[in-house]
Structures are given as structure tokens and as C-alpha cells.
N, C-alpha and C positions, 0 to 999 in steps of 0.2 A: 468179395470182402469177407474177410474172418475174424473171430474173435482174437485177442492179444495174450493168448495163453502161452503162446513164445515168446520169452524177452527179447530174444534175439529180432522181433517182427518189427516193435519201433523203429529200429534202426532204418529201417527201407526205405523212409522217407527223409528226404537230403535236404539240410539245411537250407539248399537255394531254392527247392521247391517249396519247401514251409513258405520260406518266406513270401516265395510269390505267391501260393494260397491265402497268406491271412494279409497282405497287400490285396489280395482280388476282392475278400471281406471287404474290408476297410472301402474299397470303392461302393461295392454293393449298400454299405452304410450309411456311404454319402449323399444314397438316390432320397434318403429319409424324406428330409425337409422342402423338395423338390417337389415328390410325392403328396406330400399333405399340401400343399399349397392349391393343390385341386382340390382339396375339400372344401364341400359347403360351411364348416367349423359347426355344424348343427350337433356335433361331438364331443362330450367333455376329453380333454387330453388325458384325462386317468383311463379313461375307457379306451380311446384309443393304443396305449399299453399295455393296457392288459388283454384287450380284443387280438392286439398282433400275437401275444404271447400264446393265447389259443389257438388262433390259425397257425401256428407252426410251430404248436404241439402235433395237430391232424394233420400238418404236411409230413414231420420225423414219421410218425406213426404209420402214412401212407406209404414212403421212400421206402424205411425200415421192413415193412410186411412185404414189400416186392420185390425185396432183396433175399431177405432170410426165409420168407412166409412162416405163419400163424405159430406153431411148435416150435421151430429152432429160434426166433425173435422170444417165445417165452423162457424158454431156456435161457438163453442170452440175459435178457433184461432180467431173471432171475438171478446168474452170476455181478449184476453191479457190485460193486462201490456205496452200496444203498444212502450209507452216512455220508461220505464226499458228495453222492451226488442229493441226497436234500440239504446239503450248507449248499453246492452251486446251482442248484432251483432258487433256494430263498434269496442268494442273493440277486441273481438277476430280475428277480421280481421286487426286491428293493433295487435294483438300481434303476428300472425302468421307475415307480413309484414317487423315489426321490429325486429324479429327474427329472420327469414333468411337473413336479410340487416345485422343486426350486426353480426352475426355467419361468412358471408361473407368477412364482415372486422377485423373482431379481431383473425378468427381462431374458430375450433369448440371446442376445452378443453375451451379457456377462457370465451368465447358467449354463451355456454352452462352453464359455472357453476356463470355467471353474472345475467343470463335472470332466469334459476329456483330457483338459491338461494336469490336473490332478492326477488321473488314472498312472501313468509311466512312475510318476513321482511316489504313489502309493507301491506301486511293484517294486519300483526299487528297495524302498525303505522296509517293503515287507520280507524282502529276500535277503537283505543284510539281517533281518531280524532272526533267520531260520540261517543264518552262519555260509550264505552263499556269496563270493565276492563277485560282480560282474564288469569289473575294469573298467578303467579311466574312457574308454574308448564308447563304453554304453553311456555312461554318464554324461560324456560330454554331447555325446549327437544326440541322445535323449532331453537332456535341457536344451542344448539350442532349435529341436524340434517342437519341444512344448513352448518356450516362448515363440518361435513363430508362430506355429495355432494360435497362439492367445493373441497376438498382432491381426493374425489373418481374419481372426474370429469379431476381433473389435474394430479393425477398420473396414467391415463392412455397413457401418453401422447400425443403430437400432436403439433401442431405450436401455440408458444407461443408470442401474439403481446397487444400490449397498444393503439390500434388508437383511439383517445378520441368520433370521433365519434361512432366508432362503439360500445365502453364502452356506449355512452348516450343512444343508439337503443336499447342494450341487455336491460339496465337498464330499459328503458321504455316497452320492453316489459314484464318484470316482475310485473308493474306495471298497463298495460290495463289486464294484466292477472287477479290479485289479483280485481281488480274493476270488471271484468266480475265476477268471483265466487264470488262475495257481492249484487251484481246486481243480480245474478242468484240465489242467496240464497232469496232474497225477492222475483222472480217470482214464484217460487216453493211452495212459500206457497200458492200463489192463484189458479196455474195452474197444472195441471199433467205433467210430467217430460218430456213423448213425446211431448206434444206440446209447452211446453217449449223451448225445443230444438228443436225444428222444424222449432218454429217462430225466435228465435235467430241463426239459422245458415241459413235460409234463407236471412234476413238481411245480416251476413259477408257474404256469398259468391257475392252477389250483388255489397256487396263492393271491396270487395278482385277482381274480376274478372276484374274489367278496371283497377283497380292498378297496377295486372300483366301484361298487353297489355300496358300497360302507361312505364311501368317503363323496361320490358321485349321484346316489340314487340309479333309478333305471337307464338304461341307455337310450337315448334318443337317436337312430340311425336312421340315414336315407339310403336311397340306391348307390349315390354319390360318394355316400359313407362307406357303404362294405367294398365298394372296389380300389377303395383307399388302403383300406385295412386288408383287403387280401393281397394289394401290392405288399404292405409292408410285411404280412406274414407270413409271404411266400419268397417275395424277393428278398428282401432287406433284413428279411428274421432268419429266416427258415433255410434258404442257402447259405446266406452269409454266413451263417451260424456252422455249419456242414464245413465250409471251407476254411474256417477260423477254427474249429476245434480236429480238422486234417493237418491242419500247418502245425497245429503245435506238436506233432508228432516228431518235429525235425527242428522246433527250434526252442527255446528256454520260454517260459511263460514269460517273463518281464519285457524279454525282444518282442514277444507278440502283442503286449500291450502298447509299447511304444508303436510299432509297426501299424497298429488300428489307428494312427495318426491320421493314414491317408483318408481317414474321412473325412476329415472338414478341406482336404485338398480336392476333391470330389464335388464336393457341397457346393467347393465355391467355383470351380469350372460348371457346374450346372445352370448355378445363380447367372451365371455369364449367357450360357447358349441359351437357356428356355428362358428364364425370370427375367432375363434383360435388367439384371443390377448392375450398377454403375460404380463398384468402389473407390477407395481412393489410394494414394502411393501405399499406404502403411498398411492392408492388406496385400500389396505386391510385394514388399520388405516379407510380411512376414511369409508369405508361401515360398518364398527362395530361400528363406531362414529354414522354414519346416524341412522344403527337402534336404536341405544340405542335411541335416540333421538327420533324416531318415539316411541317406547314404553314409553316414560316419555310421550310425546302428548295426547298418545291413552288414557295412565290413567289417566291422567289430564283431557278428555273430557268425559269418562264414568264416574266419580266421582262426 
């Protein structure tokens, strides 16, 4: 793997692989809530976000030096992006941030299906804003993908609440979200994918980490904890991450945010085999909604 000092080098990776890389993301994503369900919860949630944000900063940092080692990784992370990539640090440390903040206040059915269905909805609106048109055929399998999430997300039940702040936090995290994968989508063309993400989760965790202590006090961890946290920061952070900012090498940042749908399609096959949740019709409505939805996307951005 090389730097992107060839334009010509983006190209190499093909729409249909993008796609199924930031697809394999999006599953990786889904293990999230799976994952913490083993936890003793002896963890404030702010800490657990920003703990994963750590652990896979030292996994990029690990991958990245065993690739390029010590001199050419400096070299390298010395040619970034430095400004693109501290807006896409900051934001994924506000979006992990206001995500657990508003998850905490509204409840996880509503926080969850405000912050990811939001996100497609923000890329959209953010790439019309910068004069990009993405056709009738994104828009339509992108809505009726985000309304099934939101079906799938709420019929599996859970505590159902309106607190406007916590609605403003989901919403804005939907929103540093969709700004980080537009941001990440221009680093990527310059830079190789590890160090891409190397340099941008080094940033969030920097940030994210006195946020937690600011807003959390000390961490309170058990054994039970850190093997919580290194799934998340190895599996669900740290690859995912890798493979989501590979795919966008081959497809439009707005397709990759809708495409990181397939996480709550994930979640909720999980919830099924290990959780032994019991939903009802109207998360089955909505995952056949989702996918139809992701398959109107997929061919709308290979065509």
C-alpha cells in the first residue's frame, strides 16, 4: 500500500468493491451494542467512547508502522491533509460524544434511530449544498432505507422519550457524522486509507479523552470493561474504520453514509442469534424496507 500521490491511483478501486467494503464496515458496526451488552455497565458511556477512540488510535498506529515502518509512516503522516484531517478528528469525537449524550437522554430506540437515520439525510443535504446532484435513484433508496432503520430501530422496542435536547445531540451527531465521511472522502484521495485513519482517530481521541474526564470524572474500569473496549476498539472502531475509509476510494461519500445502514441490519440479526430479542411485525417491515432501500442505492451508485 502507497501513498495517493497518483490521481490516477483512486481509481483502482471499483465501485462494487467500495461498496462491499463500507457494507463489511457497517456489519462490523453492528457487533457495537451486542458487544457492550457484556459489559458489567461499571462504565460511564462517555468513557466508553472515547476509550474505543483510543484503542484504535494504537491499533491505526500499530497496522500503519507495520506497513510503512517508523520513517516512511513519518513522512507519510507529515504529507496529510492536516486541516481536513483535524475537522474529521473533531468530528468523530463529537459524533461519538453527542451520541452517547443524546442516546442517554432520549433512550436507545429513539437516539439511535435519530443519530443514524439522520446521517444519509445530512449527506444529502450537505452535497447539494457544495452543487453535487445525486439523482432521483440515491434519494429514493436512501429515504426508504432510512425510514426502514427508523421502523426497525423502533420496533424492537425500548423506552420511548422526546427530550428536545437530547433529539438536538442525536441530530447533530448525525450530522458531524455525515461531515466526517465528506471530509474523509477528500483525504482519501490524497492519502492511503491507514494513514488516513491514523491521523483522523488520533486527533478524536485527543479530543474525546479530556471530554470524558470533563464531563465523566475518572474512569471506573474492570477487567470485563477493557475487553469490552478493546472489542470495540479493535473490532468495531479500528477495522471498521479501515474498511469504511477503503470503500470510499470507489464510491461517493453520501452512498457510503447511506450504505453504513447496514448497521442496525446487523444489530438486529445479532439481537436475534445471541440476545434472544423477540421483535415485533414492524421491525420485520422495517429491515425489508432498509434493504430494499440499500439495493435501490447500491444501483444507483454502480450505474
Amino acid at each position: 500500500m502507497s501513498t495517493t500521490s497518483n490521481p490516477s491511483e483512486p481509481a483502482a478501486v471499483q465501485p462494487l468493491r467500495g461498496i462491499l467494503l463500507v457494507l463489511g464496515a457497517g456489519m462490523l458496526w453492528g457487533t457495537t451494542g451486542t458487544a457492550q451488552s457484556f459489559s458489567d455497565g461499571a462504565l460511564s458511556p462517555y468513557w466508553v467512547g472515547a476509550l474505543r477512540l483510543g484503542v484504535a488510535a494504537l491499533f491505526f498506529l500499530a497496522y500503519a508502522g507495520s506497513v510503512y515502518g517508523p520513517h516512511r509512516l513519518g513522512r507519510q503522516l507529515a504529507d496529510l491533509d492536516w486541516r481536513s484531517t483535524l475537522w474529521a478528528g473533531a468530528c468523530i469525537a463529537a459524533y461519538n460524544l453527542t451520541f452517547f449524550a443524546g442516546v442517554k437522554a432520549t433512550g436507545v430506540a429513539v437516539g439511535t434511530a435519530l443519530a443514524i437515520g439522520s446521517g444519509p439525510i445530512w449527506a444529502g443535504l450537505l452535497q447539494l449544498a457544495r452543487g453535487a446532484r445525486l439523482g432521483a435513484g440515491w434519494w429514493a433508496g436512501t429515504l426508504l432505507a432510512v425510514g426502514g432503520g427508523v421502523l426497525l430501530v423502533l420496533g424492537r422496542g425500548g423506552d420511548i422519550q422526546a427530550d428536545p435536547l437530547g433529539v438536538a445531540l442525536c441530530l447533530t451527531s448525525g450530522l458531524t457524522y455525515a461531515l466526517y465521511t465528506l471530509l474523509n472522502k477528500r483525504l482519501v484521495t490524497r492519502s492511503a486509507p491507514a494513514v488516513t485513519t491514523l491521523g483522523v482517530f488520533l486527533v478524536s481521541a485527543l479530543l474525546a479523552l479530556p471530554a470524558a474526564a470533563f464531563w465523566a470524572g475518572s474512569p471506573h474500569i474492570t477487567t470485563a470493561g477493557w475487553l469490552v473496549v478493546g472489542f470495540l476498539g479493535i473490532v468495531s472502531t479500528g477495522i471498521a474504520y479501515l474498511l469504511f475509509t477503503s470503500g470510499l476510494r470507489g464510491i461517493s461519500g453520501a452512498t457510503g453514509v447511506s450504505l453504513a445502514l447496514m448497521e442496525p441490519v446487523t444489530a438486529f440479526l445479532l439481537a436475534l442469534a445471541v440476545v434472544g430479542e423477540r421483535p415485533g411485525a414492524l421491525a420485520y417491515a422495517g429491515l425489508a424496507a432498509l434493504l430494499a432501500g440499500l439495493a435501490i442505492v447500491i444501483r444507483a451508485e454502480t450505474r
